[in-house]
N, C-alpha and C positions, 0 to 999 in steps of 0.2 A: 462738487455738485453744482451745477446751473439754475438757478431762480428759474422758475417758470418753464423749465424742462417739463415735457411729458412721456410717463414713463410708460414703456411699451405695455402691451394690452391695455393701457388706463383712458381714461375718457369717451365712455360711454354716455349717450346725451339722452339717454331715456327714451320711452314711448314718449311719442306725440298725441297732444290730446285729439280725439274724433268726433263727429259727429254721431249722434244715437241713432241705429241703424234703423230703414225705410219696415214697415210690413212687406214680405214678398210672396207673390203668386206663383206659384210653379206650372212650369206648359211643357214639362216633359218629364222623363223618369231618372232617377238617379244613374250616372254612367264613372265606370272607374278609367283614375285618369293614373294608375299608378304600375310598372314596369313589373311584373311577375317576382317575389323574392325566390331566386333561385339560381346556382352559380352561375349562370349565365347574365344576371341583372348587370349593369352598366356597372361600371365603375371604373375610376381614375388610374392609369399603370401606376400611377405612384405609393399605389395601397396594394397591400394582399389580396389575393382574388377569397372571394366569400366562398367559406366550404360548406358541406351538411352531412356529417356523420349520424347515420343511421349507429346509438349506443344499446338500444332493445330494439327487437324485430320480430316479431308476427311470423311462422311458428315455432319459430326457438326459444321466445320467452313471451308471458302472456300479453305484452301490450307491447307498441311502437315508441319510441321516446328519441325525437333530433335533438341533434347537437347544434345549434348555428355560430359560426364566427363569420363574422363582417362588419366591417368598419362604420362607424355612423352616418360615413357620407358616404354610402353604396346603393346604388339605385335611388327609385324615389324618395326623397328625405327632404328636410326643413332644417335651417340650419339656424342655432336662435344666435343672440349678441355674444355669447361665450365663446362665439367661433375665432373671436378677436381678441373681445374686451373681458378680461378677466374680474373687472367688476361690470360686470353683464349678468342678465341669469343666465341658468340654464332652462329648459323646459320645466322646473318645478315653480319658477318665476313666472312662466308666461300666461298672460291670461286667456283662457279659451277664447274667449271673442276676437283675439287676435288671428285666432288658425280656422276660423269658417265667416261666411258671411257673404255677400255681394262684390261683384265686380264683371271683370269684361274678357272676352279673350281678342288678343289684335295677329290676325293672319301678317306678317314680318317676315318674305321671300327675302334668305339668304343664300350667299357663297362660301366655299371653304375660307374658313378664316376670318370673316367681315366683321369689322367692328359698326356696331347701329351706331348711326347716329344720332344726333336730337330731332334733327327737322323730322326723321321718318318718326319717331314716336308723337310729337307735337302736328302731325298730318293724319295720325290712326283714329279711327273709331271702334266703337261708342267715345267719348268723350268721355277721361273718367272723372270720377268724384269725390270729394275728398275720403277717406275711410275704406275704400274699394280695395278689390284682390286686382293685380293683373297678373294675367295669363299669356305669355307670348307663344305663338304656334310659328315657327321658321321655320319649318319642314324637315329638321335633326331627329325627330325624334322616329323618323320612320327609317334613319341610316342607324340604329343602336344596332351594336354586333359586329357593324363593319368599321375599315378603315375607316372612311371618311366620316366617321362619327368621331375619331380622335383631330380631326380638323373643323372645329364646331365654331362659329360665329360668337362675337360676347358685346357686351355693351359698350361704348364709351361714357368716360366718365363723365363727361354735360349730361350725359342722358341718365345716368344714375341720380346724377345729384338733383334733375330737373323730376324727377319718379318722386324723390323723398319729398321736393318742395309742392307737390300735386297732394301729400298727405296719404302716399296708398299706405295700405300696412303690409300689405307682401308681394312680394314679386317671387312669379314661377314662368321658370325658362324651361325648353326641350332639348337641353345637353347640360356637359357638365360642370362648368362657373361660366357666371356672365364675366367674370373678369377674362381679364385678356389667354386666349388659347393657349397653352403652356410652352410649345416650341417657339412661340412670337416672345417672348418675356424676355427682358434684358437685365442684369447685372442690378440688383437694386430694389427690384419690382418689389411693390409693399400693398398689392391686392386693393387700390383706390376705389373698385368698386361695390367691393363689399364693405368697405370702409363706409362707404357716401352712404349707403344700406342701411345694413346692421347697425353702422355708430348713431343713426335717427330712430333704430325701432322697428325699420321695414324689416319682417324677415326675409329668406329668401330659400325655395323651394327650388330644387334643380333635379333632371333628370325627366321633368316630369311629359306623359304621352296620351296619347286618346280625345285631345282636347280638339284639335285639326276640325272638325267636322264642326263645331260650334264659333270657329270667328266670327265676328263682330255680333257677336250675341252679350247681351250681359246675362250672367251666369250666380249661380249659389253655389258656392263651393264649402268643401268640410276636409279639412289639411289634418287628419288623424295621427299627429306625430306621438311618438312614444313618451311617456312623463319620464322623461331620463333626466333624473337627478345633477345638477351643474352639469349637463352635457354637452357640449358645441355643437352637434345636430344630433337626429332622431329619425330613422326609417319612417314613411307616413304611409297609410292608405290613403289616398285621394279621390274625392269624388267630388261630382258636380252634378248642375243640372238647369237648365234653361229658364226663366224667368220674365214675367213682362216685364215689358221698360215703364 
C-alpha cells in the first residue's frame, strides 16, 4: 500500500459554503422543464430501457396500480456526489436549498460531438453569481428520440472546473453527461468532468428540456429530485420560472 494513495470513490471535498440567497420577484408562471417519465424518456444505451407494467387494471380489478423500473439516471434526474464519491451523500444528505433557487439559463449553439470550451462559457450572460443554478440550452434537447441525440456536445474540463470556481451549486445540461460523448472516450477515461463537479458539491442535473425559450434570463428554479436514500441520482420534476434581475 502507497502513502498518500487515493482510494477510488474517496475524496469528496464537500459543499462549498454560499452566499444567503437574494429575495426573488417572479415575472412569469412556473414552466416544466422536465422530459415526460415514460419508456420513451431518454436514456443512456448503456442502461435498460425503463419499462411500466400495468400489475392491476381498471375493469378486471378495482384500481390501477404500475410497476416502474428505470435506472436513476433515466431521463430528467440529478445526480448527487455518490455518483462517484462513496463518501458522498446521497440525496438523504442533500440539503434542499441545494436543488432550488436562482440562476441563469445560457443559449450555447452546438455540434454533434462539441466539446464547450471555457472562453464560450466566460463570454455567456447574465453573468453568474456565486450560489447560482446554471442552465445550458444547446439545442439537444429538442433532438431526444433521435439519432443525433446519441451524438450530444459535453464540456471541457477548464470549463467544469472554471463552473466549480464561479461557486454555482448546479449545473443542468440538455443531453446526456456533460462528460465527454461515450464513442469519443479512450482507453482510461475516468469521467474528469463530473469529477471537477460533484467532487466540489455542484450537482449536476442532465437530460433536462423546455428551458430554450428562457436564455439569457435569470431564472427560479425547483430540481424535485427523489429523497433516494445513499443514491448516486434521482429522477427530478423540474421547474422554473422567470425573475427580475
Amino acid at each position: 500500500m502507497c502513502e498518500g494513495c487515493v482510494t477510488p470513490g474517496s475524496g469528496w471535498r464537500g459543499f462549498m459554503d454560499l452566499p444567503k440567497p437574494r429575495p426573488l420577484t417572479a415575472t412569469g408562471d412556473w414552466v416544466d422543464l422536465s422530459h415526460p417519465v415514460n419508456p420513451q424518456m431518454p436514456c443512456a444505451s448503456i442502461f435498460p430501457t425503463p419499462s411500466f407494467t400495468k400489475l392491476r387494471e381498471v375493469p378486471k380489478d378495482p384500481f390501477n396500480v404500475t410497476e416502474i423500473r428505470l435506472v436513476a439516471h433515466a431521463g430528467t434526474h440529478v445526480d448527487s456526489p455518490r455518483h462517484y464519491y462513496n463518501d458522498a451523500p446521497g440525496f438523504e444528505g442533500i440539503p434542499l436549498e441545494r436543488l432550488c433557487g436562482e440562476g441563469v439559463v445560457w443559449h450555447l449553439p452546438q455540434t454533434p460531438n462539441a466539446v464547450i470550451p471555457l472562453e464560450q462559457l466566460q463570454r455567456a450572460t447574465p453573468v453568474l453569481r456565486p450560489g447560482d443554478i446554471l442552465a445550458i440550452d444547446t439545442g439537444w434537447a429538442a433532438k431526444a428520440g433521435t439519432e443525433e441525440y446519441e451524438h450530444h456536445p459535453s464540456l471541457s474540463v477548464e470549463a467544469a472546473e472554471w463552473l466549480a470556481a464561479q461557486r454555482i451549486k448546479l449545473f443542468a445540461c440538455d443531453f446526456a453527461t456533460p462528460d465527454l460523448v461515450y464513442h469519443l472516450r479512450q482507453p482510461g477515461f475516468n469521467w474528469p468532468v463530473h469529477h471537477a463537479l460533484l467532487g466540489n458539491g455542484v450537482l449536476v442535473c442532465e437530460h433536462l428540456t423546455g428551458h430554450a425559450p428562457f436564455a439569457g434570463r435569470r431564472m427560479e428554479f425547483v430540481f424535485g429530485a427523489l429523497n433516494a436514500t445513499e443514491c448516486d441520482g434521482a429522477p427530478a420534476r423540474v421547474m422554473a420560472r422567470p425573475v427580475a434581475d
